[in-house]
PDB file as gemmi writes it, atoms N, CA and C in Angstrom:
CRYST1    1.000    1.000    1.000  90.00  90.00  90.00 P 1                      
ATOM      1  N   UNK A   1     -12.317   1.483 -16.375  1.00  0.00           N  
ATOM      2  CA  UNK A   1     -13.245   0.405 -16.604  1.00  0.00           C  
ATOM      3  C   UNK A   1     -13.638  -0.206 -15.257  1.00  0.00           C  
ATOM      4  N   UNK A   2     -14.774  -0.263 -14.986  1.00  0.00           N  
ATOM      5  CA  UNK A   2     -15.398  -0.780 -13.459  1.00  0.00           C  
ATOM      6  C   UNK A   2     -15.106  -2.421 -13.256  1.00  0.00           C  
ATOM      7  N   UNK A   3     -14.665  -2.730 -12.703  1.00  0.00           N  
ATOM      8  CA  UNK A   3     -14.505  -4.429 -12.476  1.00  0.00           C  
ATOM      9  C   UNK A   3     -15.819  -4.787 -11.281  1.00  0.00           C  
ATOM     10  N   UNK A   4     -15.756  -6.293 -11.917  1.00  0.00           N  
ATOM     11  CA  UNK A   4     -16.777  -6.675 -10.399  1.00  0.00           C  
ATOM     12  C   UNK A   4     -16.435  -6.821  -9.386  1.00  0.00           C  
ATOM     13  N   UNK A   5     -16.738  -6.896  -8.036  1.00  0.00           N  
ATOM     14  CA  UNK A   5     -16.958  -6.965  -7.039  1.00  0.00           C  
ATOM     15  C   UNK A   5     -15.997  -8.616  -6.538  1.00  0.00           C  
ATOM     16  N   UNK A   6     -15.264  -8.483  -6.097  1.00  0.00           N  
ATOM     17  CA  UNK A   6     -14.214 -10.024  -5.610  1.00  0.00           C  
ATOM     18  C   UNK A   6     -14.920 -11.027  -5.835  1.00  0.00           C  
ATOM     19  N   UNK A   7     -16.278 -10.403  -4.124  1.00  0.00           N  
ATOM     20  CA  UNK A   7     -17.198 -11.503  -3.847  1.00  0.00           C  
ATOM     21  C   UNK A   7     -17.697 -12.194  -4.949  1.00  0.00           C  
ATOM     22  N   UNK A   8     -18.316 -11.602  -5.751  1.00  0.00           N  
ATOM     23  CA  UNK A   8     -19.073 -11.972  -7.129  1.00  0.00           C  
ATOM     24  C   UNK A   8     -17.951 -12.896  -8.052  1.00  0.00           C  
ATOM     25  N   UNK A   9     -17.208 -12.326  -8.238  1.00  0.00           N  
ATOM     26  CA  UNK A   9     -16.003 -13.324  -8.792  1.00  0.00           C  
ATOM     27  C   UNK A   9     -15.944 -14.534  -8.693  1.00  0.00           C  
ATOM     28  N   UNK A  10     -15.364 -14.837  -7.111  1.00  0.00           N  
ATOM     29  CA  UNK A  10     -15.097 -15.999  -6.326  1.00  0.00           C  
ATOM     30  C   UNK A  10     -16.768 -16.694  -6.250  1.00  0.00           C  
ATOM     31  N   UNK A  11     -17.442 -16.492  -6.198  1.00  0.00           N  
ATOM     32  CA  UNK A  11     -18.812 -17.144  -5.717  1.00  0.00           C  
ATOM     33  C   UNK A  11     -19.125 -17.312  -7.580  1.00  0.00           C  
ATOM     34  N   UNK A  12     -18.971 -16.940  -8.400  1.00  0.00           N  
ATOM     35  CA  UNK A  12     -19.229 -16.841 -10.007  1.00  0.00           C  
ATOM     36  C   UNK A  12     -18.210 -18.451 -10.133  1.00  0.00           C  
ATOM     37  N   UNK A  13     -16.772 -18.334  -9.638  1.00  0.00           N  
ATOM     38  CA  UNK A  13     -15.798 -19.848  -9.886  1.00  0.00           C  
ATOM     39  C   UNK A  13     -16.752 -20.694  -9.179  1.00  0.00           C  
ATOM     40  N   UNK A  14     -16.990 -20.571  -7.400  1.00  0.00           N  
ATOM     41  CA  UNK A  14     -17.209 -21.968  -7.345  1.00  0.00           C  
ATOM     42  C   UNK A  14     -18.528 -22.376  -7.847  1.00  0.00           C  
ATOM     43  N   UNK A  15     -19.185 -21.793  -8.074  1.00  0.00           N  
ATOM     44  CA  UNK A  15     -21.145 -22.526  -8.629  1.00  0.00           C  
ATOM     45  C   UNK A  15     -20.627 -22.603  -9.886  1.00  0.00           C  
ATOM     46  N   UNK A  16     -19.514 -22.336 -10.749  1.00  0.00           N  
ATOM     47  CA  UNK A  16     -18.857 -22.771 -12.092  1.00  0.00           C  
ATOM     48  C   UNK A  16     -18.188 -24.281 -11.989  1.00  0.00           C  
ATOM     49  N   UNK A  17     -17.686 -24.265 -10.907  1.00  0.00           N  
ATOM     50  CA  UNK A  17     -16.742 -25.247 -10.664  1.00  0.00           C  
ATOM     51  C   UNK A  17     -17.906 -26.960 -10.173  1.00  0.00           C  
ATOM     52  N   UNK A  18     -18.623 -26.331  -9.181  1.00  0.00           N  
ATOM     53  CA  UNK A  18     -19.361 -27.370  -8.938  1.00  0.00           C  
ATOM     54  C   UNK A  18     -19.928 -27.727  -9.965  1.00  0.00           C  
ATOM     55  N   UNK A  19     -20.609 -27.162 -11.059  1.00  0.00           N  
ATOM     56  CA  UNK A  19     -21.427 -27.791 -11.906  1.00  0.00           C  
ATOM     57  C   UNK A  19     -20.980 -28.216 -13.179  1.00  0.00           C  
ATOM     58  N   UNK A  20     -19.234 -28.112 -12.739  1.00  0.00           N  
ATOM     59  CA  UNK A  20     -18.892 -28.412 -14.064  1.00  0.00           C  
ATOM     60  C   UNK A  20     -17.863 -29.978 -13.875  1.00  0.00           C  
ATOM     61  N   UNK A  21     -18.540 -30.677 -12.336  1.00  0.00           N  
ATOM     62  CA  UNK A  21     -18.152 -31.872 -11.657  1.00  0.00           C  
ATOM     63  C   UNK A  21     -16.864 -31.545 -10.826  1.00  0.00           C  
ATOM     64  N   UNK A  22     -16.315 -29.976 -10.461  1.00  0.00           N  
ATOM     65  CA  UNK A  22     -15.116 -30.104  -9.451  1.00  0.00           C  
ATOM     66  C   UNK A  22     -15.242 -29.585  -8.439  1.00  0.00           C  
ATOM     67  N   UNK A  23     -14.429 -28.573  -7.541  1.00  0.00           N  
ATOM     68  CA  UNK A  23     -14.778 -28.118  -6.375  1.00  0.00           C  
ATOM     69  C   UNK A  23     -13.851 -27.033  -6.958  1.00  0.00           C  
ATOM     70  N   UNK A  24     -14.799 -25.984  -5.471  1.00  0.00           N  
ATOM     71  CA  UNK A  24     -13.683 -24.955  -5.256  1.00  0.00           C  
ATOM     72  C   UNK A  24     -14.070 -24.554  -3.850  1.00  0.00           C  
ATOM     73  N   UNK A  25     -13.606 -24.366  -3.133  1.00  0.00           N  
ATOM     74  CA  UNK A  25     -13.548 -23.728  -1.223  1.00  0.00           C  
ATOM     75  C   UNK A  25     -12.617 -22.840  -0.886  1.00  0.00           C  
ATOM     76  N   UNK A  26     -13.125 -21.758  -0.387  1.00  0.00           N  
ATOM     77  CA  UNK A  26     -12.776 -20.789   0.014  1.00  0.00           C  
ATOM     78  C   UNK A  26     -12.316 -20.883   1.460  1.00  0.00           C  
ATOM     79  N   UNK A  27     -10.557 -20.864   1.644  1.00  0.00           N  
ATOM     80  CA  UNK A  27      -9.954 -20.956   2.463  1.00  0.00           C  
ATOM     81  C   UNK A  27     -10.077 -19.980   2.908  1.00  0.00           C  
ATOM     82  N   UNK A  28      -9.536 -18.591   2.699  1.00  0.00           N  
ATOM     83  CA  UNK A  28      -9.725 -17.389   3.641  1.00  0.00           C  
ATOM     84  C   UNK A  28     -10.302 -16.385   2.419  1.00  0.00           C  
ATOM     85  N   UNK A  29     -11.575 -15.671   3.420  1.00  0.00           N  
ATOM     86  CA  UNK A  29     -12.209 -14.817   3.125  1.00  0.00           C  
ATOM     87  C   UNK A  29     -11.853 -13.436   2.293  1.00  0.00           C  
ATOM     88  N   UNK A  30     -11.393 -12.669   2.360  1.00  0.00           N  
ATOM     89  CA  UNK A  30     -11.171 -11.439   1.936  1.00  0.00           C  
ATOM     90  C   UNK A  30     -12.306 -10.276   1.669  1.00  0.00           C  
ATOM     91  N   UNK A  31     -11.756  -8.943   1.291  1.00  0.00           N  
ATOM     92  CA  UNK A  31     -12.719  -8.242   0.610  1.00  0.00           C  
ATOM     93  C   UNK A  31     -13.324  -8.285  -0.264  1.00  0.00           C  
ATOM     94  N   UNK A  32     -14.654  -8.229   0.031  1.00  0.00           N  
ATOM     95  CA  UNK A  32     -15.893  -8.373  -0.893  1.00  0.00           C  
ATOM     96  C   UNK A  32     -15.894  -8.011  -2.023  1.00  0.00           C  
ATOM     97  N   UNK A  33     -15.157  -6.740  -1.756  1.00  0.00           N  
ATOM     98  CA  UNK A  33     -15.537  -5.625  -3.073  1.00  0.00           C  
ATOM     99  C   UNK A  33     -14.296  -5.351  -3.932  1.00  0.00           C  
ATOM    100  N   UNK A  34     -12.887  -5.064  -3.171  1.00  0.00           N  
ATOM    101  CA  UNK A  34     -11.437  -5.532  -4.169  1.00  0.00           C  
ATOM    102  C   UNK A  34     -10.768  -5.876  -3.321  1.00  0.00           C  
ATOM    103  N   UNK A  35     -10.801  -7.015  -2.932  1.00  0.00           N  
ATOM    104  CA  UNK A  35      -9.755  -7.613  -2.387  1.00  0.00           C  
ATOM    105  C   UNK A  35      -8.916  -8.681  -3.475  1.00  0.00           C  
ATOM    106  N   UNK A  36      -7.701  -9.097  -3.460  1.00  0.00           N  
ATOM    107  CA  UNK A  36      -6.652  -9.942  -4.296  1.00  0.00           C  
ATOM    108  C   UNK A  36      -7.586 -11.612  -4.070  1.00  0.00           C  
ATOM    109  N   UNK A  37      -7.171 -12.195  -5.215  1.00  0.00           N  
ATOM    110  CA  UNK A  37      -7.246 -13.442  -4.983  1.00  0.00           C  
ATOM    111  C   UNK A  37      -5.997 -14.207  -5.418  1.00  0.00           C  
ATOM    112  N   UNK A  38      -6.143 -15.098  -4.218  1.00  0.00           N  
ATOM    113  CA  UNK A  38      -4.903 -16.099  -4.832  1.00  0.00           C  
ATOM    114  C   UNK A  38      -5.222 -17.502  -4.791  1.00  0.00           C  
ATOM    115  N   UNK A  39      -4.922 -17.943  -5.697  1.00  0.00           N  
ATOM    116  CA  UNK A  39      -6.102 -19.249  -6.374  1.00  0.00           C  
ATOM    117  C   UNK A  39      -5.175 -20.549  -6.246  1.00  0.00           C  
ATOM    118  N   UNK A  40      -5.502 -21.740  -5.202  1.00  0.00           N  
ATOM    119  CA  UNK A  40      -4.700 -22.862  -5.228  1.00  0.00           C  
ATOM    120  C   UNK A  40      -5.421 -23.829  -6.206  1.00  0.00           C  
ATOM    121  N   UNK A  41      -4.595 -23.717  -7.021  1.00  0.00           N  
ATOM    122  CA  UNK A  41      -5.266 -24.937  -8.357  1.00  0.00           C  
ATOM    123  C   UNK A  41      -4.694 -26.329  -8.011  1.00  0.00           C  
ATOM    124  N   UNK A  42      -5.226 -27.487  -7.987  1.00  0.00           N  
ATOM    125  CA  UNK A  42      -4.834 -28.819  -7.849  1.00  0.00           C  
ATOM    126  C   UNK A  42      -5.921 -29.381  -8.805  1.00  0.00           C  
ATOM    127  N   UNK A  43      -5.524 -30.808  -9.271  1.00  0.00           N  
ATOM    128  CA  UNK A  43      -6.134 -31.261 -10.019  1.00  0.00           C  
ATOM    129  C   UNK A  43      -6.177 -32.882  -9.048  1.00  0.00           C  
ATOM    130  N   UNK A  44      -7.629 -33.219  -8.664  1.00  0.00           N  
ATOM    131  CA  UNK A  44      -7.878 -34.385  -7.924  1.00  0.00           C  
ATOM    132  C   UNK A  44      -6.591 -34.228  -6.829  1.00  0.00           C  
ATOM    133  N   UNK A  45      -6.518 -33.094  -6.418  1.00  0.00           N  
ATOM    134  CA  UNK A  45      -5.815 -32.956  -4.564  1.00  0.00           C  
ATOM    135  C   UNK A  45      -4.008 -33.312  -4.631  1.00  0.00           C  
ATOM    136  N   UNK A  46      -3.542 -33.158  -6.353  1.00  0.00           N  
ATOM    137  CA  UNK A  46      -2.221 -33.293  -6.902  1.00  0.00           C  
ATOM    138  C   UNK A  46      -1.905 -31.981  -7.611  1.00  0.00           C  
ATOM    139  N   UNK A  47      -0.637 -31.879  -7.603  1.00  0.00           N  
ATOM    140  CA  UNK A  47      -0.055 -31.151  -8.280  1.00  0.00           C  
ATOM    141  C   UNK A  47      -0.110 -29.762  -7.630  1.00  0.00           C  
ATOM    142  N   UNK A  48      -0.377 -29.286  -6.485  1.00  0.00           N  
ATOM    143  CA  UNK A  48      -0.408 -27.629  -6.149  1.00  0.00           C  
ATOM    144  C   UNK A  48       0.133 -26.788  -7.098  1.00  0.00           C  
ATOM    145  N   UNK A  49      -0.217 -25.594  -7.300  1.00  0.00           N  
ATOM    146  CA  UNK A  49       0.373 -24.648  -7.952  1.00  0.00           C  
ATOM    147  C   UNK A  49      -0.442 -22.994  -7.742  1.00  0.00           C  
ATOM    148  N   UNK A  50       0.136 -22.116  -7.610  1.00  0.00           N  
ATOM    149  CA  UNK A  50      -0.592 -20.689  -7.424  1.00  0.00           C  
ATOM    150  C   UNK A  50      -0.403 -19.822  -8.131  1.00  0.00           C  
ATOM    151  N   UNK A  51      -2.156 -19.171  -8.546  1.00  0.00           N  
ATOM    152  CA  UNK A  51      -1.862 -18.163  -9.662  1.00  0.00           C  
ATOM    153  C   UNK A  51      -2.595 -17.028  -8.858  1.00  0.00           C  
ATOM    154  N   UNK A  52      -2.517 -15.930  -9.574  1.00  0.00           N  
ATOM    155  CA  UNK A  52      -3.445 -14.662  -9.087  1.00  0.00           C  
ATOM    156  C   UNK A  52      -3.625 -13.552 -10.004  1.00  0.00           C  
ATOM    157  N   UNK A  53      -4.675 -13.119  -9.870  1.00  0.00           N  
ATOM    158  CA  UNK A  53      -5.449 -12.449 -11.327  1.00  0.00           C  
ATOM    159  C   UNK A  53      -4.431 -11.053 -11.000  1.00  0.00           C  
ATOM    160  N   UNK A  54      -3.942 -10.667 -12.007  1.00  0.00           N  
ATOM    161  CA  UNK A  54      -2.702  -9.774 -12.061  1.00  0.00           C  
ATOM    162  C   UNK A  54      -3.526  -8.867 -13.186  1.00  0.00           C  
ATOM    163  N   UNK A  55      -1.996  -8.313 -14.050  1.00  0.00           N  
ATOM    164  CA  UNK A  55      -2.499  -7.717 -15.337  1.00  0.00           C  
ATOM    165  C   UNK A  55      -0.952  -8.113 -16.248  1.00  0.00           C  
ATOM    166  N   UNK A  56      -1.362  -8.858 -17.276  1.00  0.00           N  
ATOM    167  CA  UNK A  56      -0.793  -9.160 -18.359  1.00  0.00           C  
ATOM    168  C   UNK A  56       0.287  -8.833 -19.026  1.00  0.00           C  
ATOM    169  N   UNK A  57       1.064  -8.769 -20.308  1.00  0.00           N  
ATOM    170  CA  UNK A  57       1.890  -7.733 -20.555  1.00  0.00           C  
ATOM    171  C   UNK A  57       1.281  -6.554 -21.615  1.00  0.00           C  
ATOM    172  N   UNK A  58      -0.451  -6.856 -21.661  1.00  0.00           N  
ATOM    173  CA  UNK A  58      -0.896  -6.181 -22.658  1.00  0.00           C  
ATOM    174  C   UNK A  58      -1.808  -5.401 -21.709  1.00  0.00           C  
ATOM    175  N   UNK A  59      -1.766  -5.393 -20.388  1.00  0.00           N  
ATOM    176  CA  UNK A  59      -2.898  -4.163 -19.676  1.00  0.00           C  
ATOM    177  C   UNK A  59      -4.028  -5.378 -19.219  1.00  0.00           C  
ATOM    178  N   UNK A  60      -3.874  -6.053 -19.659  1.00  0.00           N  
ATOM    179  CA  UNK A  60      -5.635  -6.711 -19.981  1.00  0.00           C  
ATOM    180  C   UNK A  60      -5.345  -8.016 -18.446  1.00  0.00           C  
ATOM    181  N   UNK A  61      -6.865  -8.105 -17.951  1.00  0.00           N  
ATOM    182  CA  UNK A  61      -6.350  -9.159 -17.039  1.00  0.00           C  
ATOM    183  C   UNK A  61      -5.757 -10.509 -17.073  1.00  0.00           C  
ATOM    184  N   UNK A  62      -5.459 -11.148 -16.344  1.00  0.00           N  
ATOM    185  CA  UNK A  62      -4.872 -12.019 -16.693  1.00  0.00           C  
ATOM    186  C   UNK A  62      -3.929 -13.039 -15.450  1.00  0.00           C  
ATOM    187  N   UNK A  63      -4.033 -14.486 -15.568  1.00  0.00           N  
ATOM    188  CA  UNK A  63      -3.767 -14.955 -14.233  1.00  0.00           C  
ATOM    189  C   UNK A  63      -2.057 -14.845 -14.579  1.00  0.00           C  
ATOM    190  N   UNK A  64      -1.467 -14.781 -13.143  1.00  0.00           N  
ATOM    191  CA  UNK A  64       0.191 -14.796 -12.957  1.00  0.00           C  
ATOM    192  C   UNK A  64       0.279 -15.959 -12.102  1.00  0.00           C  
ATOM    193  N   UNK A  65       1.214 -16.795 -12.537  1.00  0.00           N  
ATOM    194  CA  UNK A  65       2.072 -17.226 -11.678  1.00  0.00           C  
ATOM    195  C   UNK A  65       2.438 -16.947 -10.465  1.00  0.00           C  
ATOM    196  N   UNK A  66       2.061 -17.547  -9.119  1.00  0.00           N  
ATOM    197  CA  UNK A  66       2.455 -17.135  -7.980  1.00  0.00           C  
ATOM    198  C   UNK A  66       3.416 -18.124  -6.880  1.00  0.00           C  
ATOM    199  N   UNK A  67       4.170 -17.896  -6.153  1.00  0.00           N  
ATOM    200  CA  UNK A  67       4.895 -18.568  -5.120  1.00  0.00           C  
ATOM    201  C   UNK A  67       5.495 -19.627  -5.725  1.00  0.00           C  
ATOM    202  N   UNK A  68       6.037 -20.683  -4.785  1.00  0.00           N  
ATOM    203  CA  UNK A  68       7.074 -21.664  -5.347  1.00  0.00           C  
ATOM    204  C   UNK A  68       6.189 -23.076  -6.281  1.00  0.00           C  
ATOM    205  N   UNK A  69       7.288 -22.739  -7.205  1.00  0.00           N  
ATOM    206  CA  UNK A  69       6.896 -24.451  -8.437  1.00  0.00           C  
ATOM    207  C   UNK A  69       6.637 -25.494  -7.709  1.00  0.00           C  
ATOM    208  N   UNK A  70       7.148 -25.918  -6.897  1.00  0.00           N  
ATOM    209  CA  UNK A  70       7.240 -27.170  -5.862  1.00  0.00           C  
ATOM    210  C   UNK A  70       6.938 -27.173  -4.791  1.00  0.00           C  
ATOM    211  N   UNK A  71       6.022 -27.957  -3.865  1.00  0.00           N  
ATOM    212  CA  UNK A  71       6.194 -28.155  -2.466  1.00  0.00           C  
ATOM    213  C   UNK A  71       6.708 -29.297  -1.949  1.00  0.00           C  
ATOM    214  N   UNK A  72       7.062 -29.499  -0.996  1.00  0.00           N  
ATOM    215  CA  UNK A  72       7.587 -30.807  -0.358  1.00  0.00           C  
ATOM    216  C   UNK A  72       6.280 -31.879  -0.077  1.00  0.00           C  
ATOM    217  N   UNK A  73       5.778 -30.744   0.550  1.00  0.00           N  
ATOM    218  CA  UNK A  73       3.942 -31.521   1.284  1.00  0.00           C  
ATOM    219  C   UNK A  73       2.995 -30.528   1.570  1.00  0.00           C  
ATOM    220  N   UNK A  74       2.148 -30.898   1.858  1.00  0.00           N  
ATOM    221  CA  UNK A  74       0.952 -30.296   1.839  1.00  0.00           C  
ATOM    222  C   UNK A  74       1.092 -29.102   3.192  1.00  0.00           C  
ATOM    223  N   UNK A  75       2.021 -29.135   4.287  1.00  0.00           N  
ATOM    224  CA  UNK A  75       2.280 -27.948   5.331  1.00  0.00           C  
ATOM    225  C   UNK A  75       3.177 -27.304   4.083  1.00  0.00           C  
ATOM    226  N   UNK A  76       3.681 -27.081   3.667  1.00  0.00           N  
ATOM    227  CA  UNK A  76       3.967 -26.054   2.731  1.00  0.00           C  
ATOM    228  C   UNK A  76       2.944 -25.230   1.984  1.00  0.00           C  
ATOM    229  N   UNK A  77       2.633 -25.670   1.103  1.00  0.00           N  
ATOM    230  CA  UNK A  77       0.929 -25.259   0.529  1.00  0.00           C  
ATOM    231  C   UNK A  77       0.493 -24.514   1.709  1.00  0.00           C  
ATOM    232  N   UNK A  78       0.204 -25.032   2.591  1.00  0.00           N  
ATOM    233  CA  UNK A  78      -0.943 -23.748   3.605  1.00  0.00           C  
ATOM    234  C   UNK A  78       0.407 -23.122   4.203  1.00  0.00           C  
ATOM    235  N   UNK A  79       1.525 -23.371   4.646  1.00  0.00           N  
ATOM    236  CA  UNK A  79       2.533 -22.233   4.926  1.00  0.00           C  
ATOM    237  C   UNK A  79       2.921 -21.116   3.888  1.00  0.00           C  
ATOM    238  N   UNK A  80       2.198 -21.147   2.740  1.00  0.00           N  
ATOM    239  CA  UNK A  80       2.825 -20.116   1.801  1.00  0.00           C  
ATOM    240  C   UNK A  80       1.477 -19.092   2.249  1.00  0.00           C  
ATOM    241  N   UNK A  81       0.326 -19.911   1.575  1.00  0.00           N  
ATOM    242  CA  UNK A  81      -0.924 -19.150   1.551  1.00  0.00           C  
ATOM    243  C   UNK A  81      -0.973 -18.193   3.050  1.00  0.00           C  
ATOM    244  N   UNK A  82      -0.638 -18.931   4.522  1.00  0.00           N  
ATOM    245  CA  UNK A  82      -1.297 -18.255   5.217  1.00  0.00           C  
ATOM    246  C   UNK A  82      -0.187 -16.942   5.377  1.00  0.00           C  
ATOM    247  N   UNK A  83       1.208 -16.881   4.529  1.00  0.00           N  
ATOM    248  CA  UNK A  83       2.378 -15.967   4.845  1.00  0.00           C  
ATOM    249  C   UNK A  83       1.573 -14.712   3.918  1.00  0.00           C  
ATOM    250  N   UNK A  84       1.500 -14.927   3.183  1.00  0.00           N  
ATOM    251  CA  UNK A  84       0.386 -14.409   2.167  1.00  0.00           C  
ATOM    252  C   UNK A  84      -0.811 -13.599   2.759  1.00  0.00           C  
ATOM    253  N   UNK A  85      -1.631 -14.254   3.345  1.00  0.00           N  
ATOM    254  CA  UNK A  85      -2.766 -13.766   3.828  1.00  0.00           C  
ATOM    255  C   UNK A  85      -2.554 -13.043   5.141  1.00  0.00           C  
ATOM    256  N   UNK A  86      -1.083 -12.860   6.229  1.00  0.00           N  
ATOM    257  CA  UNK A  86      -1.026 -12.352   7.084  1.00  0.00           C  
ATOM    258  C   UNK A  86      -0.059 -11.165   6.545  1.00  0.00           C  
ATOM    259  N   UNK A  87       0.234 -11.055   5.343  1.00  0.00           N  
ATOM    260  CA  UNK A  87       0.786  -9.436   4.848  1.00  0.00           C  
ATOM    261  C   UNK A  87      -0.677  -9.088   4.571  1.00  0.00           C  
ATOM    262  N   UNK A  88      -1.841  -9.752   3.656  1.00  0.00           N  
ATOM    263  CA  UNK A  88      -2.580  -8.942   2.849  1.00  0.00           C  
ATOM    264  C   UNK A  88      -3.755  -9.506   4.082  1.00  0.00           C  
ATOM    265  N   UNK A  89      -5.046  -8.613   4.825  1.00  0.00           N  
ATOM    266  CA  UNK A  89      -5.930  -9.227   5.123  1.00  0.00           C  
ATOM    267  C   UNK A  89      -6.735  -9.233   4.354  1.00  0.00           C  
ATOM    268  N   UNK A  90      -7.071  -8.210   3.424  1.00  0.00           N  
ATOM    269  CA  UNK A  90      -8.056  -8.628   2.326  1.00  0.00           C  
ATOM    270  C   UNK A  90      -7.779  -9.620   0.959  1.00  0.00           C  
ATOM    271  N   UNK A  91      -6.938 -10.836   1.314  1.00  0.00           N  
ATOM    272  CA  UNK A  91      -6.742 -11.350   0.171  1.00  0.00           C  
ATOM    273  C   UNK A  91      -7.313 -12.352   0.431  1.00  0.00           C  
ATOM    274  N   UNK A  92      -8.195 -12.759  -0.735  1.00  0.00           N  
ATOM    275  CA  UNK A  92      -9.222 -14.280  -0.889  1.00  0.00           C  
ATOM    276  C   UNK A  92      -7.740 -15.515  -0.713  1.00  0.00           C  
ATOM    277  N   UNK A  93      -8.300 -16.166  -0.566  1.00  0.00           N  
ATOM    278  CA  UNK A  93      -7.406 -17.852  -0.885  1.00  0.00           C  
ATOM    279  C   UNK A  93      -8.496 -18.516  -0.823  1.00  0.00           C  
ATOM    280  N   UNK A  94      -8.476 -19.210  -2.161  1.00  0.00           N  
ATOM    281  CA  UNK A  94      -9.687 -19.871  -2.727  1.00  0.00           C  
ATOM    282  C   UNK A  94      -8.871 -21.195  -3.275  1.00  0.00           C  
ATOM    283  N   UNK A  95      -9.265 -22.686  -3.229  1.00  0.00           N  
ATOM    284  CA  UNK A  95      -8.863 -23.871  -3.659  1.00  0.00           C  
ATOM    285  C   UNK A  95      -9.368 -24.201  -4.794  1.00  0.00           C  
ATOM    286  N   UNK A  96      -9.112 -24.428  -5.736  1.00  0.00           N  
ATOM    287  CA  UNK A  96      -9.809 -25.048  -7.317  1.00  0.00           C  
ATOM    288  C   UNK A  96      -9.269 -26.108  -7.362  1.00  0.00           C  
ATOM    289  N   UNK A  97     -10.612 -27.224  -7.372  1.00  0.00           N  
ATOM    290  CA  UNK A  97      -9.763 -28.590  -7.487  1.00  0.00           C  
ATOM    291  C   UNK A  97     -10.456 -29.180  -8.657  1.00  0.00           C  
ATOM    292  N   UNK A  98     -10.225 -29.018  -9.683  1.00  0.00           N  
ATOM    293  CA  UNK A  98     -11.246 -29.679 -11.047  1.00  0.00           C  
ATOM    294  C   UNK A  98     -10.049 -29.831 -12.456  1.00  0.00           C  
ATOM    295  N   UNK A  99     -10.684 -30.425 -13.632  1.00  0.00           N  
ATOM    296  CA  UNK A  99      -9.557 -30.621 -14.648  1.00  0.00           C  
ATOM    297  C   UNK A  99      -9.229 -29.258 -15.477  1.00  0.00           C  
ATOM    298  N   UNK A 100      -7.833 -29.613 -15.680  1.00  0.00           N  
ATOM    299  CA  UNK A 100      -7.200 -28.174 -16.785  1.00  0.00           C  
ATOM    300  C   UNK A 100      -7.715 -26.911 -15.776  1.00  0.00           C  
ATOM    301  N   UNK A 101      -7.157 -26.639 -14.140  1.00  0.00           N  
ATOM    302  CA  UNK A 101      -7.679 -25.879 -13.309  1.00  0.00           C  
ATOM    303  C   UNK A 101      -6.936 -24.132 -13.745  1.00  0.00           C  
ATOM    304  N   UNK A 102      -6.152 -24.328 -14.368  1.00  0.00           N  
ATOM    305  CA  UNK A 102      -5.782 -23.138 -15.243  1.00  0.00           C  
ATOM    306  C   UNK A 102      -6.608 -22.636 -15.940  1.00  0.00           C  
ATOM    307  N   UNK A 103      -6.865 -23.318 -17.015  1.00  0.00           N  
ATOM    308  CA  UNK A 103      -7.943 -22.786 -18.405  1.00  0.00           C  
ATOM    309  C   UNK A 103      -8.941 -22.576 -17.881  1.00  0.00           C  
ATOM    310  N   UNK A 104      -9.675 -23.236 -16.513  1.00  0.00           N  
ATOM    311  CA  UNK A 104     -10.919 -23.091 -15.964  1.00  0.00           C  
ATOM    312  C   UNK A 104     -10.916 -21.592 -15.008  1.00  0.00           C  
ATOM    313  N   UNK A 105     -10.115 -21.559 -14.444  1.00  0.00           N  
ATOM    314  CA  UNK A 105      -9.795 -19.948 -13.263  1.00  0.00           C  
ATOM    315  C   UNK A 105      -9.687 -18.637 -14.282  1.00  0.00           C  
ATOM    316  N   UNK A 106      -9.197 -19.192 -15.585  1.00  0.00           N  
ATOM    317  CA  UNK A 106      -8.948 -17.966 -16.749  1.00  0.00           C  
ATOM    318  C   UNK A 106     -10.183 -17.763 -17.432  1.00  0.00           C  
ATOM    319  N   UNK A 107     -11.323 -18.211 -17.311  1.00  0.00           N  
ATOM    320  CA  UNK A 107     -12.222 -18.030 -17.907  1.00  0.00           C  
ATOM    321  C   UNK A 107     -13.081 -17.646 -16.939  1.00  0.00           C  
ATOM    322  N   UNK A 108     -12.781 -17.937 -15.522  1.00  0.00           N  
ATOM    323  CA  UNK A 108     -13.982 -16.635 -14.941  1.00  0.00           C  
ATOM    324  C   UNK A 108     -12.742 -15.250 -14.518  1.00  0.00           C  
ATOM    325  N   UNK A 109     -11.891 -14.956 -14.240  1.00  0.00           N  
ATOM    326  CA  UNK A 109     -10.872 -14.272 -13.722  1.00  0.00           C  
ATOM    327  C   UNK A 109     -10.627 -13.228 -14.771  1.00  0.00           C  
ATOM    328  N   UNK A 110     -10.741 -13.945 -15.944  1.00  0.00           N  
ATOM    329  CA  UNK A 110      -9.927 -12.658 -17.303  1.00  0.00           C  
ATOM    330  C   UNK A 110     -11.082 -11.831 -17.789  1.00  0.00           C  
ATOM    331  N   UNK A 111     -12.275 -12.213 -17.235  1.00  0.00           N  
ATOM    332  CA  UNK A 111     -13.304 -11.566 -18.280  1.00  0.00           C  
ATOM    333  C   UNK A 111     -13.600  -9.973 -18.088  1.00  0.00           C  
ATOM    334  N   UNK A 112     -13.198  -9.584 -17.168  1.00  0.00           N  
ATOM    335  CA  UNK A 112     -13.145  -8.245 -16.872  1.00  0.00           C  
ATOM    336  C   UNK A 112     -12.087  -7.256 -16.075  1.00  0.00           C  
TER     337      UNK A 112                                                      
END                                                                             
């Protein structure tokens, strides 16, 4: 089954995100075409947490759980992401900052 293109993905969340009153910014770039994303969800600049479009226990896509439940502070948060992004260079790190930032990343992320 052909998937889309990263770029298209990530650029599909944030013009989703803006117009649906939140943000999303793209911390580090990645591949256009399949590169990983790993998605910092906060809700109003609280609560960090990281998911990344994986595959499910049924095949089908689906966001996972990523890195630690807790941070201390906010140099944690970018110390995980950038440990992350210096194993993978093609991996997006993208910020979602809007409400229920879960249910919102699963509805552009799972659809294909």
């Amino acid at each position: 089954m052909a998937r889309l293109a990263t770029g298209l993905l990530v650029n599909a969340l944030i013009r989703r995100a803006e117009g649906a009153g939140g943000s999303a910014m793209v911390l580090a770039k990645g591949d256009a075409t399949a590169g990983a994303v790993l998605l910092l969800l906060v809700e109003r600049g609280a609560n960090p947490r990281f998911v990344e479009r994986g595959l499910g226990p049924d095949g089908s896509a689906a966001l996972i759980a990523s890195g630690p439940r807790e941070f201390a502070d906010d140099g944690e948060v970018t110390a995980y992401w950038r440990r992350r992004r210096a194993r993978d260079s093609d991996l997006w790190v993208v910020e979602l900052d809007i409400a229920q930032a879960e249910r919102f990343a699963a509805e552009t992320f799972t659809i294909n």
